[in-house]
C-alpha positions as CSV (number, residue, x, y, z in Angstrom):
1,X,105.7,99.7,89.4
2,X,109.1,100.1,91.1
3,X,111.5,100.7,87.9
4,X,114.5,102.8,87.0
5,X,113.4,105.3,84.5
6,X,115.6,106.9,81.8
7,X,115.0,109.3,79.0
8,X,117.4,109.9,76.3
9,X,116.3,113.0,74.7
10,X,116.7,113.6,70.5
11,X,115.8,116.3,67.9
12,X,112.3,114.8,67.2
13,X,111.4,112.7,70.8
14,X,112.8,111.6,73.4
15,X,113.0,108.0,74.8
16,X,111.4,107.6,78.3
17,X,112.5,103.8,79.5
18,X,111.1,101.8,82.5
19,X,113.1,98.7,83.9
20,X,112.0,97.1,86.2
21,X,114.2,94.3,88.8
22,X,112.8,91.9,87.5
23,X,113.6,92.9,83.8
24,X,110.5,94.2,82.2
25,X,111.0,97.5,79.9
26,X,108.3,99.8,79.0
27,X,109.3,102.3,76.2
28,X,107.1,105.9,75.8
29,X,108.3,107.7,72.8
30,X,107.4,111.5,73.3
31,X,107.0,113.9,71.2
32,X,108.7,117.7,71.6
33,X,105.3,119.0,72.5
34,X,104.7,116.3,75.7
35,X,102.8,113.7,73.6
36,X,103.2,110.4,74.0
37,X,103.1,109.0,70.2
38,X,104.2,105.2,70.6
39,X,104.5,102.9,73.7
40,X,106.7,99.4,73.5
41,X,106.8,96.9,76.5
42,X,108.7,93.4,76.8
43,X,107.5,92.1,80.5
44,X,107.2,88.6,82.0
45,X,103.3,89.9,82.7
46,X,100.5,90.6,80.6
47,X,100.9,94.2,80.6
48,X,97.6,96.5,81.4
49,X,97.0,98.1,77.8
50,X,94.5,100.2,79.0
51,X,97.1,102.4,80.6
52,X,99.7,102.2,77.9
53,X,97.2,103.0,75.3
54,X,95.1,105.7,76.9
55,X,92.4,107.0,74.9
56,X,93.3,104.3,71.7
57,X,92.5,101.5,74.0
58,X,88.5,101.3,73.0
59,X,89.8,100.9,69.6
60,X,91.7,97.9,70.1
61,X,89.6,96.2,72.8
62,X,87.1,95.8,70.3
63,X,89.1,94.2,67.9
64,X,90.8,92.2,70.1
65,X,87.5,90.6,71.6
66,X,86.5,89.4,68.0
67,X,90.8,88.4,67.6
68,X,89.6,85.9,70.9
69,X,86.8,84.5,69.7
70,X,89.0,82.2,66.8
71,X,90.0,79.1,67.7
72,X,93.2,77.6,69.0
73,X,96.0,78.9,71.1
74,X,96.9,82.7,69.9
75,X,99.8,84.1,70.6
76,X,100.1,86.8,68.3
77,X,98.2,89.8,67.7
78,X,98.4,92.8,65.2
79,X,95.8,95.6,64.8
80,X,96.0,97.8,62.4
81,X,93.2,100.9,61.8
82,X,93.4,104.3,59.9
83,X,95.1,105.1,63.4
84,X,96.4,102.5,66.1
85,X,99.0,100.4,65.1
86,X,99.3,97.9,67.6
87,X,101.3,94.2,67.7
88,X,101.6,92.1,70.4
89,X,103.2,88.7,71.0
90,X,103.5,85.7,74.2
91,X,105.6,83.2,74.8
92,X,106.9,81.2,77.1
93,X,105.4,83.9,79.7
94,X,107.1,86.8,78.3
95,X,105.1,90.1,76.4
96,X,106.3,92.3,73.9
97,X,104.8,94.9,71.7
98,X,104.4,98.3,70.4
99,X,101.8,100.5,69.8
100,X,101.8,104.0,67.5
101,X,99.3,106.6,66.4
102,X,99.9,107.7,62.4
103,X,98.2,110.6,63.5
104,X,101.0,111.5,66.1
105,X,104.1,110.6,64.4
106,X,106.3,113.5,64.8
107,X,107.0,115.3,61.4
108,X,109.9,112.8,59.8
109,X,109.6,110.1,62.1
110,X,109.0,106.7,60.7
111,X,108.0,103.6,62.9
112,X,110.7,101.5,61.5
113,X,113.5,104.0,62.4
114,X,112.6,103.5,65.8
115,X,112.3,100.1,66.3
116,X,108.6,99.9,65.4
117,X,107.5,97.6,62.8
């Protein structure tokens, strides 16, 4: 993907940002020691969670293949483990969500002070 990227460093994490031309933002929050501890996207395309959520993806694949077996039109989705913390939303061909791991919250850090949640 072809985007500008941006990080905005703080005393906790810093903010790495991906925008793309055609508008679509992908968020990595990063811990002090490298880790990536929450991912956030808004795209017009369904974004490839397998990358954004690394080795937390088997975790949520799972749940979401029993999430698509309900009926009707879905177009929300929250997952929500001793772990991964995931929600995810469409419409009208735009994606957003966020992802976290409890486990990996910097010391101090709570998701709702960043935008999580």
């Amino acid at each position: 993907m072809a985007a500008q990227h941006r990080v905005m460093p703080g005393a906790q994490y810093s903010l790495h940002e991906f925008q793309s031309a055609d508008g679509s933002r992908f968020r990595q929050y990063v811990s002090s020691s490298g880790m990536v501890f929450a991912v956030s996207w808004r795209t017009l395309y369904k974004p490839d969670l397998s990358a954004l959520l690394g080795t937390s993806y088997p975790g949520y694949s799972a749940a979401a293949r029993v999430a698509a077996q309900r009926t009707g039109v879905q177009r929300y989705f929250q997952h929500d483990d001793l772990d991964l913390v995931l929600q995810s939303s469409a419409y009208l061909h735009v994606f957003s969500g966020f992802a976290f791991r409890r486990s990996m919250l910097p010391r101090g850090v709570n998701p709702e002070q960043i935008g999580l949640e």
